[in-house]
C-alpha positions as CSV (number, residue, x, y, z in Angstrom):
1,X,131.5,78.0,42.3
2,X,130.5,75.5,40.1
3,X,131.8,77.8,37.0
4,X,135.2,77.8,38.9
5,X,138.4,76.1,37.7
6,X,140.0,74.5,40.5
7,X,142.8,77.1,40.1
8,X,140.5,79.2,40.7
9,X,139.4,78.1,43.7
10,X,142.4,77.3,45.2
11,X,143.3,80.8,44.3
12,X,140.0,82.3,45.8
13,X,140.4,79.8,49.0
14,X,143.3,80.9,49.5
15,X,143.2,84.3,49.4
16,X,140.2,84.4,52.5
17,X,142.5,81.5,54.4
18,X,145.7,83.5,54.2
19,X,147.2,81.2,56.9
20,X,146.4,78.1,55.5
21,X,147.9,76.1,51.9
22,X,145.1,75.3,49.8
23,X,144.7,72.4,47.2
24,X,141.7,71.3,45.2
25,X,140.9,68.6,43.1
26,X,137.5,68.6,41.0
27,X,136.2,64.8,41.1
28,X,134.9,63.1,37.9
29,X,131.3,63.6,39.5
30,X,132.4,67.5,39.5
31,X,132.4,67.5,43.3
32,X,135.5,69.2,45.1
33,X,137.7,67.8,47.0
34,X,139.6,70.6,49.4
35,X,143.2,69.9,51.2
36,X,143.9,72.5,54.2
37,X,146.6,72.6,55.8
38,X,146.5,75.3,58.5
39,X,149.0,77.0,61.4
40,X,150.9,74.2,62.9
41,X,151.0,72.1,60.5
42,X,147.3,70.8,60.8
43,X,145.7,69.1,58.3
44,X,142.3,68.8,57.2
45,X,140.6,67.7,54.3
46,X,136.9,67.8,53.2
47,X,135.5,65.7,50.6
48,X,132.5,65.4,48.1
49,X,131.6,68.9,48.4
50,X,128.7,69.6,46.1
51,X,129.8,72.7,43.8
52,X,126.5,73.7,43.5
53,X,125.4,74.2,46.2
54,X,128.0,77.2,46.5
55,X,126.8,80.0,44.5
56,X,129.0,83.4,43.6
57,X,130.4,85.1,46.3
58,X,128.1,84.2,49.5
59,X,128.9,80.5,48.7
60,X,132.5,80.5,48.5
61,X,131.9,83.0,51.7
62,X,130.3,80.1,53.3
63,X,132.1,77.5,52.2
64,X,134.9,78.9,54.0
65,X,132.7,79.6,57.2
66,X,132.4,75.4,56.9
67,X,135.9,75.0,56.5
68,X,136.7,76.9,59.6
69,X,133.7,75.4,61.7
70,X,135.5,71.9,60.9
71,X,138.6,72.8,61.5
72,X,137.8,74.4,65.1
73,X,135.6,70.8,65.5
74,X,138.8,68.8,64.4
75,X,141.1,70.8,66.9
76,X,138.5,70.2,69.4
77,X,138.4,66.6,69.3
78,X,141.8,66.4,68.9
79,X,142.8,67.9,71.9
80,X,140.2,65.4,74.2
């Protein structure tokens, strides 16, 4: 992922989180920075993700896996 534009992540991000918007923002230390807003109007953002670490398609595959596991933790709280 670290090859990736952040157009094109927002555009692969988006297309496995149909539900959700998606915007990036690549940090001068080339970590991401991803925006999520999800059903309902939730919001969630994750910061200082290292690009890496997130190689071809099983990293952006798990990437997204971490996405959802924090959104699902968020919720959780949330709802305490």
């Amino acid at each position: 992922m670290d090859t990736l534009s952040k157009l094109e992540i927002e555009e692969v991000l988006s297309s496995r989180l149909p539900n959700c918007t998606i915007s990036c923002s690549i940090n001068p230390d080339s970590s991401l920075s991803v925006d999520v807003i999800g059903p309902e109007s939730h919001q969630f953002t994750i910061i200082n993700i290292d690009r890496l670490q997130y190689h071809g398609d099983a990293g952006i595959n798990r990437l997204v896996r971490e996405i959802l596991e924090e959104m699902v933790i968020s919720r959780q709280s949330s709802n305490l």
